[in-house]
C-alpha positions in Angstrom: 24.2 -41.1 16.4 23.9 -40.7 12.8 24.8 -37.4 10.9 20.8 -36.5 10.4 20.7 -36.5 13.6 23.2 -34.4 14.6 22.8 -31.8 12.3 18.7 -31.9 13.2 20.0 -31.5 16.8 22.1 -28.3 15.7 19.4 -27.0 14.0 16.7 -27.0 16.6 19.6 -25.8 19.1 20.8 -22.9 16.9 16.5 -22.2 16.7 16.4 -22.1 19.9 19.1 -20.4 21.2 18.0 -17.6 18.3 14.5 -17.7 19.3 15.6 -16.8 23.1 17.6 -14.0 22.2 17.0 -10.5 23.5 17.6 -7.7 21.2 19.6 -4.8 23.0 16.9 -2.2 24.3 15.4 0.9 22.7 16.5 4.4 23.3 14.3 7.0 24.1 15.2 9.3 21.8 12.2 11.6 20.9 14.3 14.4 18.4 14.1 11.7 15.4 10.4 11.7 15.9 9.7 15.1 16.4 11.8 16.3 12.8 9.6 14.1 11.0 6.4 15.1 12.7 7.4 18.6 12.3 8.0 17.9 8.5 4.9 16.0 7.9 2.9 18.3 9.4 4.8 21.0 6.9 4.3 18.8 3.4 0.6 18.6 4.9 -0.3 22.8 5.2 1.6 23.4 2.0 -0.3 20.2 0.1 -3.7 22.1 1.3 -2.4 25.3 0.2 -1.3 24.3 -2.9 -4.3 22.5 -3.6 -6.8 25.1 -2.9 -4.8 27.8 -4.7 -4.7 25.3 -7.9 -8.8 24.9 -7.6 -9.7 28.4 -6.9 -7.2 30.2 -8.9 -9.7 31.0 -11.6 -12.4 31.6 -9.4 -15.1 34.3 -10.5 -15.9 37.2 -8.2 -19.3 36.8 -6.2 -21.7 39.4 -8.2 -23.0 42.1 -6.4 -25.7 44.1 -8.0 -28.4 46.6 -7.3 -30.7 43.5 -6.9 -28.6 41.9 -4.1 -28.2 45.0 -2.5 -32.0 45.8 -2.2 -32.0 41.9 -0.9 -29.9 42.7 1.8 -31.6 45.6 2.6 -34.8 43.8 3.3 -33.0 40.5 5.1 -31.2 42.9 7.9 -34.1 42.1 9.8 -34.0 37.7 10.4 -37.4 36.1 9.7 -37.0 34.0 12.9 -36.0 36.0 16.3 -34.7 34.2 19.1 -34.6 35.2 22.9 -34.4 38.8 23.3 -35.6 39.9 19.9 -39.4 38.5 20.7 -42.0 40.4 22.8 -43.0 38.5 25.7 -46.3 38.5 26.4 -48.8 37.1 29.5 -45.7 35.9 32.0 -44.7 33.1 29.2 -41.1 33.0 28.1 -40.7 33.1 24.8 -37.7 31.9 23.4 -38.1 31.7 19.2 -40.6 33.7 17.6 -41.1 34.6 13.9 
């Protein structure tokens, strides 16, 4: 045998013997997971509240005038009743009147 040969012969060996390897198992070990969930989930609430504050800090109030108050005076009433609210009439059951 020549010396190619025998080193191809270790290398295809040492492959194989590599290749058919098992790695020791896994443990089951669920507390690793769980901290980082708990802290991902923690970065995520504060991003969103951070994030919402930064956008709305400067937010104007909502106007409320004698205008929108008459408005809402007027719309206590919904143009479009459903159910109960409509009169039924001649046996039929009427279920969205307006």
């Amino acid at each position: 045998m020549t010396l190619k040969r025998m080193i191809a012969m270790l290398v295809v060996v040492g492959v194989l013997m590599i290749g058919t390897a098992t790695p020791k198992p896994a443990r089951g070990d669920v507390t690793g997971a769980l901290i980082l969930a708990g802290i991902a989930t923690g970065l995520y609430v504060t991003f969103i509240v951070v994030g919402a504050t930064v956008a709305y800090r400067n937010a104007p109030p909502l106007p409320l005038t004698a205008g929108t108050l008459d408005q809402d005076e007027r719309e206590k009433r919904p143009t479009v009743r459903v159910g109960p609210g409509c009169s039924q009439a001649s046996g039929d059951l009427t279920l969205v009147c307006w």
